[in-house]
N, C-alpha and C positions, 0 to 999 in steps of 0.2 A: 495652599496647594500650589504645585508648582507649573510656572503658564505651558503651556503646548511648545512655545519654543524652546523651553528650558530643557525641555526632554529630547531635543534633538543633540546628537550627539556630537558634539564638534571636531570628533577624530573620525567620522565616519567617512568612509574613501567614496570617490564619484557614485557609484554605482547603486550603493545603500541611500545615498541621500532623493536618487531619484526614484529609489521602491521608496522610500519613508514619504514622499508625496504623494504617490498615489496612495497608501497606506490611510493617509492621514486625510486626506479627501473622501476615501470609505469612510472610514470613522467618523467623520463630522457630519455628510452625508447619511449614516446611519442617523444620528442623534438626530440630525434636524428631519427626520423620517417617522421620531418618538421608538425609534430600536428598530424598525423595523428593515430586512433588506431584500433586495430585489435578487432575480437567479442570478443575476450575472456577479454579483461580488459578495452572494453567501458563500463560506467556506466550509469545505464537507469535511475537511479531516481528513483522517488518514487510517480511516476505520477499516476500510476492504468491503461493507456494510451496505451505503449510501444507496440508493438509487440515482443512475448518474443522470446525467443532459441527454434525452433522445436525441440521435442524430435520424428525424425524418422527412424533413421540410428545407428544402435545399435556398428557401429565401434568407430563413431562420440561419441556419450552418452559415449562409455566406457573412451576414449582420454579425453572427459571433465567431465566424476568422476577422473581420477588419475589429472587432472588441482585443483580441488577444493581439494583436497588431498594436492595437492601441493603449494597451496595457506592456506589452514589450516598449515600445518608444516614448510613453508617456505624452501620448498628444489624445485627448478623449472626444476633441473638436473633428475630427478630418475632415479635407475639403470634397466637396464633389467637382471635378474639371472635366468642364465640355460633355459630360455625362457620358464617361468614356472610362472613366478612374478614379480611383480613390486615391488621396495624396495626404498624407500625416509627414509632421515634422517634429523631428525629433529632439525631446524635452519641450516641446511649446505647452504642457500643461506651467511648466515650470515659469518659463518665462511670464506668461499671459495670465498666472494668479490661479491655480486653478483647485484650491481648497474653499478659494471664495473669503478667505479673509485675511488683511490687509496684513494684520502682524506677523501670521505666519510665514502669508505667501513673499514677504519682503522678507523673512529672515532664510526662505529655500532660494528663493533666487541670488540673492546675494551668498551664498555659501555655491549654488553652484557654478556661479562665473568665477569662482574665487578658486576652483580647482584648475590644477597646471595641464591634466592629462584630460582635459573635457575636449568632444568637438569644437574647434573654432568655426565650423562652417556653418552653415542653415542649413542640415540636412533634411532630404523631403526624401519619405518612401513612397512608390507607386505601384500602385496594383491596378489593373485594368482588370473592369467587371469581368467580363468574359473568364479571365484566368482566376478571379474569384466563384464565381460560378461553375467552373471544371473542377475545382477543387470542393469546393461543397456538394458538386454531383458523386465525386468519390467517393468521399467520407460517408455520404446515404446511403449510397452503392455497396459500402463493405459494413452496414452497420448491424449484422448478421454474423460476422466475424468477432472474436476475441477484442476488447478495446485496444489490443496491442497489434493489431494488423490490418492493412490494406489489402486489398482484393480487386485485379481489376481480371478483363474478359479471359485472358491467358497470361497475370500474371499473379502474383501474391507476394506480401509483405510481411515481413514477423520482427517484432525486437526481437534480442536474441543478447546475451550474457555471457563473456567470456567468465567459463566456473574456475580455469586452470589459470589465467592469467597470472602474470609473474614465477610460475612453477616451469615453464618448458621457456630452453634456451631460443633465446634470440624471435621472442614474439613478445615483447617490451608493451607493444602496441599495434592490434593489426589496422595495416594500412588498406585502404580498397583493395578488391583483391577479386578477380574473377575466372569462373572457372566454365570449362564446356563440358556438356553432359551428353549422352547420347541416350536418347530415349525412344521407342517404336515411332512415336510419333514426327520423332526429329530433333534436331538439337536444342537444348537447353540450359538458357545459362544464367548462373549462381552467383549475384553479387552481394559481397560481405562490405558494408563499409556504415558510414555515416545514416543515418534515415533521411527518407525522403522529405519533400515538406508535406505531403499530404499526411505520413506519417504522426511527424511531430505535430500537426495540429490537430489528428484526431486525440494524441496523448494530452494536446492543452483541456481539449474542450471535454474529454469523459474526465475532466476534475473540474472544478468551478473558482469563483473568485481568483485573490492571488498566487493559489494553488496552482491555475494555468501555469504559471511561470516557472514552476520546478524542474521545465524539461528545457527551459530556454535559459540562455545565459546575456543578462543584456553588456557585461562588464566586457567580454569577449564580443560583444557589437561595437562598443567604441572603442576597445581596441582599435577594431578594424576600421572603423571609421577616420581615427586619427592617420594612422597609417597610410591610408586613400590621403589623404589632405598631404602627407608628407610625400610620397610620390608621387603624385601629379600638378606638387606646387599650387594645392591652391590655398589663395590666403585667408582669411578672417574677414569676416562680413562680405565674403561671396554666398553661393548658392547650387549645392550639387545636386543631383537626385541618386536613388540606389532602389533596385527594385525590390518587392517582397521577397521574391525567392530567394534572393542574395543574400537576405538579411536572415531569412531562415537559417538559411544554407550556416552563415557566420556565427549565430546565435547557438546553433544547435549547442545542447549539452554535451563537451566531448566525452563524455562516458558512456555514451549512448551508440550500440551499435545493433543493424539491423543487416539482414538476410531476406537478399530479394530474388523470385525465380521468374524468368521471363520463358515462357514454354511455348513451342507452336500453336497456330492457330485452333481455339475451339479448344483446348487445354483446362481439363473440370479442375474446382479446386483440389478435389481430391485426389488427382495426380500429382497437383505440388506440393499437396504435404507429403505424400509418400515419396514424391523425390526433395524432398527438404532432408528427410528423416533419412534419405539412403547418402545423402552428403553429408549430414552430419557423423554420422555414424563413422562413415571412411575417412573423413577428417580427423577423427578421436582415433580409429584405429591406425591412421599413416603418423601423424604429429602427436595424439596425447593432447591435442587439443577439443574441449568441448564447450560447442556452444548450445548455450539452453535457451529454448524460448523462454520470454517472460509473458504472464500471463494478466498479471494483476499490475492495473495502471497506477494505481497507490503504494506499490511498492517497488521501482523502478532500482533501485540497488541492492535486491538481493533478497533481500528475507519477508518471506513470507507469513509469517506470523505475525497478527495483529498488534500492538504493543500496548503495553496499559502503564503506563507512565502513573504511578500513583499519589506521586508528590506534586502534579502540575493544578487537577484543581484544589487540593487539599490545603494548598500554598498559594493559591493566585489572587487571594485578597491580600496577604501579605507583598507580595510580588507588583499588587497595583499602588498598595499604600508608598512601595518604599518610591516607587515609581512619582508619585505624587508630591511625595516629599523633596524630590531630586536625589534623593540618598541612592547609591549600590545595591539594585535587588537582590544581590545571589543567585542563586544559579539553583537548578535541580540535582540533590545527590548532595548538596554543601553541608548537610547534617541529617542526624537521622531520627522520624518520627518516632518510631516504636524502639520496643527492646529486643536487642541482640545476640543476647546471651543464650546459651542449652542449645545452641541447633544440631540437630541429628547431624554426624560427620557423612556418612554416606549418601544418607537423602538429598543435603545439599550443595552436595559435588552434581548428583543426579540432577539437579534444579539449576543451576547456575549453567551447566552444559546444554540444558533446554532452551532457556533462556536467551544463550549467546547462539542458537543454531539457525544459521539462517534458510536451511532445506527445512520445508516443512515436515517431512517424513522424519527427520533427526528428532524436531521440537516434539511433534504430538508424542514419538517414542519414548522421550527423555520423560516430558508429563506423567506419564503412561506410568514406564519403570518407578517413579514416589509411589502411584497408588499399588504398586503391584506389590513394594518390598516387604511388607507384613499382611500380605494377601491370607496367606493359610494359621498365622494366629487370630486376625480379625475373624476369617469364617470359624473356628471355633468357638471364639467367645461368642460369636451371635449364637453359635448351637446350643452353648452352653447356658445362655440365658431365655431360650427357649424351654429347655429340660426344664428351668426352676421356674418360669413361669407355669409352668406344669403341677409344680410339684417337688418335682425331682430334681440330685443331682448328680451332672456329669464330670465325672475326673479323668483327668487329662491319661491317655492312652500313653504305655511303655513304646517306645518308638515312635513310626510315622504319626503324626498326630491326623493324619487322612482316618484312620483305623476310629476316630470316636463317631463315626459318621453308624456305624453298626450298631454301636451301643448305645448311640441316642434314639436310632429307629427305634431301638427293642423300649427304652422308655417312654417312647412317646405311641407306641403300638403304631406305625407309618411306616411303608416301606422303605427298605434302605436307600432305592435308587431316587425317591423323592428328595431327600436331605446330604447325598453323598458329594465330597469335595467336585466341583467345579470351577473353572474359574470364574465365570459370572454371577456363580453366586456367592466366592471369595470376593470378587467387586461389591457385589452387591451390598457385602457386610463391612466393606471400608465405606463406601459413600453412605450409608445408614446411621455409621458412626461417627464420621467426622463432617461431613457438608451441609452448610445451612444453605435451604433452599433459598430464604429470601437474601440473606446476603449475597449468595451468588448473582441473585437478578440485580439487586440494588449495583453492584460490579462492574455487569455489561453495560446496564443502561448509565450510569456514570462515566463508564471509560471509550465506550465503544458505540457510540449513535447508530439505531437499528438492527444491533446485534439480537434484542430479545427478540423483535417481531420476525428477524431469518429461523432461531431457533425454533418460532413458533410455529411458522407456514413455510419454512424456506425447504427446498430436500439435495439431496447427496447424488450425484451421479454416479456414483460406483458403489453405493450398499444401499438398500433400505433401511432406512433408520424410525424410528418414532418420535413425533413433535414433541416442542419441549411449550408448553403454556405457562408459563411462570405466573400468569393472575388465573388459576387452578388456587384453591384451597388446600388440596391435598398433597400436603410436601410430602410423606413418605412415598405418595407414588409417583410423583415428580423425580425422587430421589432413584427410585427404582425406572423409570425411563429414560435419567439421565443414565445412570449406569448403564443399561441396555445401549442406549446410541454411542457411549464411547466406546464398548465392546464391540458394538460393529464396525466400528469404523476401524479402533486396533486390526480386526479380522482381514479386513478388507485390505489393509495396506501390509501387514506383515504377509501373507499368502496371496500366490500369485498362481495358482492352480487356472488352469483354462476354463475348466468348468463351473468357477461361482464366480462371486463377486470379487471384485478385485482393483485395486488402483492403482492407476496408470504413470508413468513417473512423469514429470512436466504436463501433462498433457490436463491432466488431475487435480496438481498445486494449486490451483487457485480456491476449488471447493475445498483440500483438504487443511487448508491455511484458515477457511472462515472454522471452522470446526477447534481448531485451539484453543480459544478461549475457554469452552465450557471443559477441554482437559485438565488445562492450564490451573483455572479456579478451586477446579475440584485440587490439586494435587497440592495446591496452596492453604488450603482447609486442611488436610491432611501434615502438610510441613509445621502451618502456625497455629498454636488453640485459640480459640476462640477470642483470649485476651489483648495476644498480642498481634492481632490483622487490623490496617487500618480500616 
């Protein structure tokens, strides 16, 4: 097998080589733990699922801003100065060994002084307690709020998604941008631009391990960093400092944009969302520009729909061996598991558009439209198998085929409105016939960490649904409950009547995103027989 340094990549640009250090520090750190890992560098995925990091203990919050600090610049020692601040320098896990063994940490060190575009200076970040502890007051203060916003006395913060980008002239990229509002209470004003850093590090910390860093960009730090060195002339083997925010501020993900409203005195939250919503609104109708809240910290580009990635662990012993070997793993998608052949033309046009949708209301629909397409031949034949478990048999009606709904009453003596076409209980007679309950469970809890125990206890803010127990014995009524809960939730999202149940668009997304999957599954039992699902 091949040693740990073999596996480092030696085309890999500054950036990677200082994640593959801390990377590899987890790792080794795990092993000499016997597998075991601690909160801070287990990895939750990307399930939508998890139960995240409470933010309620503002010692705690502060301990894991200077962690993500220390994971952004790769320094896991920081110093304490004058007990006034906290000072990490960055890359000194690099420099000072910090996997703990000799052959690796000699072959990251030397690969990283060996790049042209590294800081040549000793850079030291500083953060002064105090300003760590305003910020970990925040983040406890708004942890009542959506993981994607801040809250302070009269102000509020949201991510927010440009949906239209690229489609309206001459908005390339919005730049900060602020606006004055007038409201009863007095003026208020609306800044569109970059996140705060209270922001960004409530987005590191509701993920965990290297996860934190998906919102941060450190290659865009030393960018910035060399840059400093080049305009202010200083040389190599000096010593600058740069503070936290800065580096925040540098690091932020530029795709990341947020919506913040600052409102008079004593300003409840629920004026700034209502004037969030009346400036977005007038922004989409002046420019055709719309920004959406994002709601779901695990899915910060877009799509809401959890993803099941079927070939990752079906393929990751393979994936580990070649790795082992030093050979080319391949990649996900390089060939393909099962067979290809006979697929329905139209169902999986319907499936692949699901698939690629990143609104969740598009996915669950698209899902939805597979089980729907042979809705009124399934519910016959389930009548029809009725009648001859009877006894009897039913033949197919001249016309609407709704019309054997009559003739199977008179054979089974039951009234007609008990057995007559519906759609849930045309659902009812697809998911009957084509969905394995345990495969469906085996599914989530493969693909999706926590996904079974939400369907089992978790509930829907905008419909009543009924729980799904998947360690139930009874699949047929398993089968018949799961049917019921995607019907309500279809109901719910297609009708928007004031009077029932109904879902809300963004506000919604992120409940109606965990719900996919058991669409999704069902509608993939239905596309593949039994044979060919991995």
């Amino acid at each position: 097998m091949a040693s740990t340094t073999e596996m480092l990549d030696i085309n890999m640009p500054l950036h990677k080589a200082c994640e593959s250090a801390a990377v590899l520090a987890t790792l080794i750190g795990r092993e000499s733990t016997g597998g075991r890992m601690d909160e801070r560098t287990h990895d939750t995925g990307e399930s939508g699922y998890e139960v995240p990091t409470e933010l309620t203990d503002v010692q705690e919050v502060a301990e894991a801003v200077v962690g993500v600090l220390s994971d952004l610049v790769t320094d896991h020692e920081p110093k304490d100065e004058d007990g006034q601040r906290v000072v990490l320098t960055v890359s000194a896990d690099i420099e000072r060994g910090g996997t703990g063994i000799a052959e690796i940490d000699e072959v990251l060190r030397e690969k990283y002084l060996g790049f042209d575009d590294r800081p040549r200076v000793r850079w030291e970040v500083e953060a002064s307690f105090d300003a760590v502890a305003a910020l970990a007051r925040t983040l406890v203060d708004s942890r009542q709020r959506p993981d994607t916003q801040i809250a302070g006395s009269s102000s509020l913060e949201m991510l927010v998604r440009d949906e239209t980008k690229g489609s309206v002239p001459l908005t390339a990229d919005i730049p900060v941008t602020r606006y004055d509002m007038a409201t009863p209470r007095g003026p208020l004003t609306v800044t569109v631009g970059p996140p705060s850093a209270a922001l960004l590090l409530r987005l590191a910390l509701r993920r965990s391990g290297m996860a934190r860093l998906a919102v941060l960009d450190r290659e865009a730090l030393f960018v910035h960093l060399v840059e400093q060195e080049e305009r202010r002339g200083i040389t190599e083997g000096s010593a600058a400092r740069i503070s936290a925010q800065c580096v925040l501020r540098v690091a932020a993900r530029p795709r990341l944009l947020a919506l913040r409203l600052d409102g008079p005195q004593v300003t409840d939250t629920g004026e700034l969302e209502q004037a969030a919503t009346a400036f977005r609104v007038r922004l989409a109708y002046e420019s055709d520009i719309v920004l959406a809240p994002v709601l779901d910290v695990s899915r910060l580009d877009g799509s809401s729909q959890p993803r099941l990635v079927r070939q990752l662990p079906l393929r990751a012993t393979e994936f580990a061996d070649a790795i082992g070997r030093g050979t080319p793993p391949g990649h996900i998608g390089d060939r393909l598991l099962g067979d290809s052949h006979d697929m329905e033309e139209e169902l999986s046009q319907r499936y692949l558009r699901a698939i690629a949708a990143s609104d969740p209301f598009a996915a669950y629909m698209g899902y939805y439209h597979v089980l729907e397409y042979s809705m009124e031949e399934e519910w016959f034949q389930a009548l029809r198998d009725r009648v001859e478990a009877a006894g009897g048999v039913l033949e197919r009606p001249a016309g609407p085929i709704k019309k054997a709904a009559k003739i199977a009453a008179q054979l089974l003596g039951v009234r007609t409105d008990t057995i007559e076409w519906s759609e849930l209980k045309a659902l009812h007679a697809v998911m009957h016939r084509h969905v394995d309950i345990g495969a469906l469970a085996t599914d989530l809890d493969r693909y999706l960490t926590g996904a079974a125990d939400y369907f089992a206890n978790g509930a829907v803010p905008f419909t009543q649904v009924p729980q799904l127990d998947f360690g139930q014995a009874d699949e047929a009524a398993l089968r018949g409950h799961a049917a019921d809960r995607i019907y309500r939730v279809r109901c719910a999202i297609t009708h928007s009547k004031e009077s029932g149940d109904r879902y809300s668009p963004y506000t919604d997304e992120l409940f109606l995103g965990r719900e996919i999957p058991l669409v999704r599954i069902a509608a993939e039992h239905r596309l593949f027989p039994p044979a060919r699902r991995l």
